[in-house]
VMD Tcl script that builds the backbone (N, CA, C; Angstrom):
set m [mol new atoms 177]
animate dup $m
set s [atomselect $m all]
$s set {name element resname resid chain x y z} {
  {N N UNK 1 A 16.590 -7.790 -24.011}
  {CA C UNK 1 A 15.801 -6.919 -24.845}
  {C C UNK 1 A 14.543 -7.649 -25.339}
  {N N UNK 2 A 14.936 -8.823 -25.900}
  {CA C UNK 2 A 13.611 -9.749 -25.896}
  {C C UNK 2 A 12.200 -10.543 -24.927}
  {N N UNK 3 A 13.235 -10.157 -23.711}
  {CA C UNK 3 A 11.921 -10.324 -22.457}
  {C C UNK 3 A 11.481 -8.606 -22.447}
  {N N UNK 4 A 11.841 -7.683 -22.236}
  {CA C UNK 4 A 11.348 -6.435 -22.006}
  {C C UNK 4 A 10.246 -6.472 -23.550}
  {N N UNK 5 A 10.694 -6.413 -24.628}
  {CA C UNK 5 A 9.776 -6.110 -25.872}
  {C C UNK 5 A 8.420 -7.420 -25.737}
  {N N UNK 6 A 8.444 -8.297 -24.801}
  {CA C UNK 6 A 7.359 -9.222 -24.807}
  {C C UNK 6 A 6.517 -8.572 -23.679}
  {N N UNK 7 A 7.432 -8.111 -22.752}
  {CA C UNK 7 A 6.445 -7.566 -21.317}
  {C C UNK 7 A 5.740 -6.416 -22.280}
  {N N UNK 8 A 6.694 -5.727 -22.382}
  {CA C UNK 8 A 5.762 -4.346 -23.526}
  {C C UNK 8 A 4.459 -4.806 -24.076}
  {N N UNK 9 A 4.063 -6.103 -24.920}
  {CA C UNK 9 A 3.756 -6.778 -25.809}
  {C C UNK 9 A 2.204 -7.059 -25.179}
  {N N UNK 10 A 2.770 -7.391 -24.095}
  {CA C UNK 10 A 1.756 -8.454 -22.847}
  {C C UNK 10 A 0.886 -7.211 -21.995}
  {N N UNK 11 A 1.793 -6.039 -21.752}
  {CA C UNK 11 A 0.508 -5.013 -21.473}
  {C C UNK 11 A -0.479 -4.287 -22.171}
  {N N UNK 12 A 0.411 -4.168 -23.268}
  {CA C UNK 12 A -0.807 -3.510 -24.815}
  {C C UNK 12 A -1.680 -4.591 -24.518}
  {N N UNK 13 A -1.965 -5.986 -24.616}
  {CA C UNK 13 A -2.771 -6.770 -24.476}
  {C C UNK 13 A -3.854 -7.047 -23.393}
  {N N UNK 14 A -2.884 -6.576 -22.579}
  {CA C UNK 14 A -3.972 -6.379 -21.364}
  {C C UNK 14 A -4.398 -5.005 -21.267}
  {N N UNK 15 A -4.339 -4.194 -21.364}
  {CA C UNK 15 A -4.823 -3.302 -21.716}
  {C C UNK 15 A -5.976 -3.019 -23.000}
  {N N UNK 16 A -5.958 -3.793 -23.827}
  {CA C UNK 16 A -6.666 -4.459 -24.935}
  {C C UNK 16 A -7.948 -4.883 -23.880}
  {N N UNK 17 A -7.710 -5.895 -23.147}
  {CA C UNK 17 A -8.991 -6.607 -22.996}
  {C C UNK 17 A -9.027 -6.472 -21.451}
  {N N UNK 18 A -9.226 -5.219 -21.296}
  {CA C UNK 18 A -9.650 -4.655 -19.764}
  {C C UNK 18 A -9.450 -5.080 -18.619}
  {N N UNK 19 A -7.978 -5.897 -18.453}
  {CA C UNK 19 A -7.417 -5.862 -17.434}
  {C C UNK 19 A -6.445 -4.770 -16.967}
  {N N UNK 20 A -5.666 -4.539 -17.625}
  {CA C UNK 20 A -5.295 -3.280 -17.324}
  {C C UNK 20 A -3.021 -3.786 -17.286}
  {N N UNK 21 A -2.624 -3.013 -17.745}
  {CA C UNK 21 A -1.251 -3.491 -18.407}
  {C C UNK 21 A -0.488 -3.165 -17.119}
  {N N UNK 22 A -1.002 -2.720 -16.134}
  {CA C UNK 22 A -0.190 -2.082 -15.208}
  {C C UNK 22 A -0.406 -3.744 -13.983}
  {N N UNK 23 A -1.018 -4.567 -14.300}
  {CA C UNK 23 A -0.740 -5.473 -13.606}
  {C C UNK 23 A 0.817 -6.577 -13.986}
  {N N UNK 24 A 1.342 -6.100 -15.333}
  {CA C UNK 24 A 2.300 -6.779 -15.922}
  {C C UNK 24 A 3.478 -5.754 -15.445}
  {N N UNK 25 A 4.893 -5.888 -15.083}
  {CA C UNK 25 A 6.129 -5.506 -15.216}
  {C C UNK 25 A 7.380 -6.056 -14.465}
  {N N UNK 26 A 8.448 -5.211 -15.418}
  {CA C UNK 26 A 9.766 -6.202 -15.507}
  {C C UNK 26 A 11.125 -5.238 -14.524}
  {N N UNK 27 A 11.058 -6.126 -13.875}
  {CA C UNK 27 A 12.632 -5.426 -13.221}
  {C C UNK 27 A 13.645 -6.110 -13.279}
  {N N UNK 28 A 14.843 -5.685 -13.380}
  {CA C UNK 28 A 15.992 -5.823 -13.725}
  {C C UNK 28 A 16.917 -5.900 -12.436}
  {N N UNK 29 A 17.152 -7.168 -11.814}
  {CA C UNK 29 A 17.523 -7.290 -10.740}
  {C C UNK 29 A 18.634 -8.292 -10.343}
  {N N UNK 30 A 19.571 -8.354 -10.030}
  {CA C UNK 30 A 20.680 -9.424 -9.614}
  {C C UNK 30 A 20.306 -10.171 -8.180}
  {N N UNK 31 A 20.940 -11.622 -8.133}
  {CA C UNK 31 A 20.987 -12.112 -7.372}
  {C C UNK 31 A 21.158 -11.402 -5.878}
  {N N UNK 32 A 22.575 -10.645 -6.523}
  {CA C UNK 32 A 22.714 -9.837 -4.817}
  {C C UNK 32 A 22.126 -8.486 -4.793}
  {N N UNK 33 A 21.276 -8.080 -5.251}
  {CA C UNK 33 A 20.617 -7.109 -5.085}
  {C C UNK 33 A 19.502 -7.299 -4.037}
  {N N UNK 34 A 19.241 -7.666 -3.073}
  {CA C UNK 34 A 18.236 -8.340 -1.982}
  {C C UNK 34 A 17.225 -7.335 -1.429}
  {N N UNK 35 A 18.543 -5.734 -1.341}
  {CA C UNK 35 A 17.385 -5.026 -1.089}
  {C C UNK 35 A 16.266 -4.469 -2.000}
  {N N UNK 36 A 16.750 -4.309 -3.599}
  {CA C UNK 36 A 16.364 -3.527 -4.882}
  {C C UNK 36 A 15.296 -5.323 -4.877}
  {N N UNK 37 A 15.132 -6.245 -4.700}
  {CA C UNK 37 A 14.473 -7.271 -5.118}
  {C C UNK 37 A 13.076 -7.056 -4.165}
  {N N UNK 38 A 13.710 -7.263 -2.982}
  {CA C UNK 38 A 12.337 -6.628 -1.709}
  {C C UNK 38 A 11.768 -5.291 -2.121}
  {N N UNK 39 A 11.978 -3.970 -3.243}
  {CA C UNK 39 A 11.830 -3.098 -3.336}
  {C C UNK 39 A 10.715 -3.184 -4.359}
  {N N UNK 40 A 11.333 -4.088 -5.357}
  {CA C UNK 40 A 10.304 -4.951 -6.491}
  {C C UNK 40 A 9.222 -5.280 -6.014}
  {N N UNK 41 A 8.936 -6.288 -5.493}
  {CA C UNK 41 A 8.027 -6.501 -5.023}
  {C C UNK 41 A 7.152 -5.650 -4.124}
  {N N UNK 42 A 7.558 -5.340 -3.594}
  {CA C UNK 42 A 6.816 -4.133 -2.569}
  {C C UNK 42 A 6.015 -3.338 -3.870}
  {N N UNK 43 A 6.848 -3.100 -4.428}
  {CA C UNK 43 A 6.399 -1.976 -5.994}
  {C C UNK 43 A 5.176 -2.544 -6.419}
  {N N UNK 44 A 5.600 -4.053 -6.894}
  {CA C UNK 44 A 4.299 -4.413 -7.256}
  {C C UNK 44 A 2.647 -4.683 -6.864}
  {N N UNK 45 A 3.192 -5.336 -5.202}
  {CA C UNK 45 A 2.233 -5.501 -4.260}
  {C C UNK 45 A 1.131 -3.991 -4.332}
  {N N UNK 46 A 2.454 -2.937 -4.161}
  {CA C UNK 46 A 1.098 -1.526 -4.163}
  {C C UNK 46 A 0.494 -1.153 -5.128}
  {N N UNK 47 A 0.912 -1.457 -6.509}
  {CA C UNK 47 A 0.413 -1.523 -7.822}
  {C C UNK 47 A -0.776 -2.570 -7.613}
  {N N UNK 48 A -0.778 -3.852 -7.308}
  {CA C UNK 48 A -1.994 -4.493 -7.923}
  {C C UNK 48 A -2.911 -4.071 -6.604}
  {N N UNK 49 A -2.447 -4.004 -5.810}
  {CA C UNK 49 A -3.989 -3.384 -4.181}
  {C C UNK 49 A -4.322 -2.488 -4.836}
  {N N UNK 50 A -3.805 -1.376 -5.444}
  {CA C UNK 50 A -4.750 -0.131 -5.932}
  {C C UNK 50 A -5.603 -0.480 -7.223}
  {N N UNK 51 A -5.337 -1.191 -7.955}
  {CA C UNK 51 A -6.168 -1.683 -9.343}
  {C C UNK 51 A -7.177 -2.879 -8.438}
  {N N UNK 52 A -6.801 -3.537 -7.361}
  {CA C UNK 52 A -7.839 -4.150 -7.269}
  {C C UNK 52 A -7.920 -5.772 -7.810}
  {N N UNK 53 A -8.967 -6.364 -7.855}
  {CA C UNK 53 A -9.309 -7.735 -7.803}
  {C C UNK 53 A -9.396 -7.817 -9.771}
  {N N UNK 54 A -9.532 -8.653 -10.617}
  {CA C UNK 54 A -9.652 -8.929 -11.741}
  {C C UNK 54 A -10.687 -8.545 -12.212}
  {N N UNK 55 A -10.988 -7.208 -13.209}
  {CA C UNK 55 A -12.511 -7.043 -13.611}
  {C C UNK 55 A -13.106 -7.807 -14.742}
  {N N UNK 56 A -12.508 -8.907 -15.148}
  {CA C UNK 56 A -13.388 -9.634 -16.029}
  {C C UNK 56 A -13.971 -10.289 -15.346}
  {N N UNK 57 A -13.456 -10.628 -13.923}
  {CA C UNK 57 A -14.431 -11.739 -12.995}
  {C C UNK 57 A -15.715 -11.244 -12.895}
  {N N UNK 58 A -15.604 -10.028 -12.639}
  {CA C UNK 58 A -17.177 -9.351 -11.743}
  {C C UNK 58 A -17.501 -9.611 -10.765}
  {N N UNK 59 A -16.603 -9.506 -9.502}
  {CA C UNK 59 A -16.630 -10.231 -8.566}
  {C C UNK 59 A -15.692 -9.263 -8.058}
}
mol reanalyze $m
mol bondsrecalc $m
mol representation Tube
mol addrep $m
């Protein structure tokens, strides 16, 4: 509960300062979960290609 209420914590923040909170999140995953872990990631991979490169860089 205390890692989820910090991830929470960490996107208000980025979201704050125009990165965007959707580059931060938490899944809940077991060791033998291999396929739900490859699923994670995949999740995330298509999340940050659509937001793109870092806009504080400007670049």
């Amino acid at each position: 509960m205390k890692a989820r209420r910090r991830v929470e914590f960490a996107k208000k923040v980025l979201d704050k300062v125009g990165l965007g909170g959707d580059r931060v999140n938490m899944y809940n995953v077991s060791a033998a979960e291999v396929g739900r872990f490859r699923d994670a990631i995949m999740d995330m991979v298509e999340k940050l290609e659509k937001l793109g490169p870092n806009p504080l860089r400007g670049g």
